[in-house]
Residue, then its C-alpha position, 0 to 999 in steps of 0.5 A: x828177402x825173408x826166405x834167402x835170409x832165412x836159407x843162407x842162416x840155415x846154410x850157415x848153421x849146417x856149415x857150422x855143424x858140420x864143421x863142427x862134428x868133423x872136429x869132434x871126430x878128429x880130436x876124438x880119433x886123437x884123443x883115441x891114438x894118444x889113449x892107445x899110445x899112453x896104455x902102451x907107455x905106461x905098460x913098458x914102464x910098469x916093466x921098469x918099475x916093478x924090477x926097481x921095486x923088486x931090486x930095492x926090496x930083494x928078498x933073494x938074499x934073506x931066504x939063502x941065509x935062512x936055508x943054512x939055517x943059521x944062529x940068527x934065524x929069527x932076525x932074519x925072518x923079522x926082516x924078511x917080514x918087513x921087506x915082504x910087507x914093504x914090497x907089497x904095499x909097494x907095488x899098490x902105491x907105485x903102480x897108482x903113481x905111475x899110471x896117474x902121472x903117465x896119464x897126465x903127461x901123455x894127455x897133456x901132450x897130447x893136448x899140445x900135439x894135437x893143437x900143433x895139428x890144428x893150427x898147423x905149428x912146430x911148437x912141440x918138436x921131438x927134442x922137446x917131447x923126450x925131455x918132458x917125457x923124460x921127467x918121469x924117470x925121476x920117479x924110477x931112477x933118480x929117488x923118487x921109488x926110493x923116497x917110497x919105499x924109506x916111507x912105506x917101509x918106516x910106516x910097515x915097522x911102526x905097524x908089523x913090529x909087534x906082531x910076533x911070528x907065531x901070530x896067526x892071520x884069517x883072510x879077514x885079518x890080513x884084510x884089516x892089516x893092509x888097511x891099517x898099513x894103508x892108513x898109517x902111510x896115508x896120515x905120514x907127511x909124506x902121505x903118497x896121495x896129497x904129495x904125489x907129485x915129490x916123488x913123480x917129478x924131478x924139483x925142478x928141471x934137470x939142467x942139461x935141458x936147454x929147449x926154453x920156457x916151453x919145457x918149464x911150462x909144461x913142467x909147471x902145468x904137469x906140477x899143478x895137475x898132479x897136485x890137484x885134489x882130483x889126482x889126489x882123489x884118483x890115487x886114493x880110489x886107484x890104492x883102495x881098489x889096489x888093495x882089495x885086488x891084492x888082498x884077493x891074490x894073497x888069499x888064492x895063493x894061500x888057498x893054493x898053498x893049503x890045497x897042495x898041503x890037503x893032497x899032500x897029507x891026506x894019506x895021513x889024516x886017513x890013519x890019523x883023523x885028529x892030526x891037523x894039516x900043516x901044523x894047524x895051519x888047516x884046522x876047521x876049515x874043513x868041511x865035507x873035504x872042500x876047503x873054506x878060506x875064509x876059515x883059515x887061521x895060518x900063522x905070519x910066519x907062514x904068511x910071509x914067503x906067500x906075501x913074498x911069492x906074489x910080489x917075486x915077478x914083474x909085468x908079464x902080459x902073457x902071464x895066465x892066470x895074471x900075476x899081481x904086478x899084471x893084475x895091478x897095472x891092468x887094472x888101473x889103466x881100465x879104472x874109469x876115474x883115472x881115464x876120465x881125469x885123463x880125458x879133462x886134461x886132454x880136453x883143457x889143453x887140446x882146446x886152449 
């Protein structure tokens, strides 16, 4: 009696090992296609975001007036500085944004999709899931990059206003400077990291939605999700991590710049050996003819068409080298915080 006792608690442990591990393995092939098909969301929305950005803050204009020279040169180059900056700093924010929101929708409806699977329902019909994935086009569309961009923009004035043109940057300081633009935008009420969740989401949901008190369900679960101090965390890190990325691709780009200048007047600087490049621009950062970025001093004047020209494309994947907008995106969707939060809210509501 002991014996079949004892092989019937073993049949029945191996049983339920074995089921088990087949439903590890098959939330974690869906967990895998709902990963596969987020990074491919968020890439066709980071195409949409960047050209809204890009729109909102057009530089295009700014340098046709500049190039007929006009009366009031100075002015415009001041706002060309700030829309510069303003993009910029733009595109760390949004992106982060977006990524972290399209994580928490996708896996959270990847959570209720794959319960529909396992207990073989219809609660999720197709209606239902465009119009909560629709949510999201409050964020380009509907005011939410525009609340943005009002807010990084006053915070950019408050800190560029007083630093004139003629004053002239290392790498190390423009460094600095996007760290204290940084902090100046993180202190605002309106702080992007604590408050993601107003400029992500619509208020409240749109009227015209008439699926039921499932929609508002999950409007509300995705409201407490991106108000969490976890996403809060994410954003912080993904925007750092964001800012380093793009401080490296202003320093190649300048180092690009400097390089073309160097071939351009080597001629000259062979007949005139105490002639600066560029207007000064190179100054000591020569040595034994290999250019030292680090060393460069260039003057925000300057500064301001490289800061323009890294943030003038949207996302292009083929892009080689990447530009900033591909770096940015591609970045954020390998950052390990971001996909382990995404996996907890995938494994909450695939599992309640």
């Amino acid at each position: 009696v002991a014996i079949k006792y004892a092989q019937r608690k073993l049949i029945e442990y191996q049983t339920r090992q074995a089921r088990e591990f087949f439903e590890k393995t098959k939330r974690m092939q869906h967990f895998e296609t709902t990963e596969h098909t987020c990074n491919t969301v968020i890439i066709g929305m980071g195409t949409e975001l960047y050209a809204a950005i890009i729109r909102e803050c057009n530089t295009n204009a700014l340098l046709e007036q500049l190039r007929q020279n006009p009366p009031n040169k100075l002015e415009l180059w001041e706002e060309m500085k700030i829309v510069a900056f303003t993009r910029l700093t733009t595109f760390i924010y949004a992106s982060s944004m977006l990524v972290i929101a399209l994580r928490v929708q996708m896996n959270l409806l990847g959570g209720y999709l794959y319960q529909d699977v396992t207990l073989e329902r219809k609660q999720i019909a197709e209606e239902l899931k465009q119009q909560y994935l629709s949510l999201i086009g409050y964020f380009i569309h509907d005011g939410g990059l525009s609340e943005l961009i009002r807010v990084i923009r006053a915070k950019v004035l408050v800190v560029m206003k007083t630093l004139p043109l003629s004053k002239r940057f290392s790498l190390s300081d423009l460094e600095q400077l996007f760290w204290t633009l940084q902090m100046a935008i993180n202190s605002d009420i309106g702080d992007p990291n604590s408050k993601i969740a107003t400029y992500l989401l619509p208020p409240q949901i749109p009227e015209y939605n008439t699926v039921g008190p499932l929609l508002q369900k999950m409007y509300n679960e995705t409201l407490d999700l991106l108000e969490s101090d976890d996403a809060a965390s994410v954003c912080a890190n993904s925007i750092c991590r964001g800012v380093s990325l793009t401080v490296d691709a202003v320093a190649e780009s300048i180092g690009e710049t400097l390089t073309q200048a160097q071939r351009s007047t080597s001629s000259a600087e062979n007949k005139t050996t105490n002639k600066g490049n560029e207007g000064g621009d190179v100054a000591t950062a020569m040595t034994n003819s290999v250019l030292s970025i680090n060393s460069v001093e260039m003057a925000l004047a300057k500064l301001i068409p490289i800061v323009s020209g890294v943030t003038s494309q949207g996302f292009d994947e083929k892009s080689r080298p990447q530009n900033l907008a591909t770096s940015l995106i591609t970045f954020y969707l390998v950052d390990e915080k971001s996909k382990v939060f995404g996996a907890n809210v995938y494994e909450t509501f695939s599992s309640t």
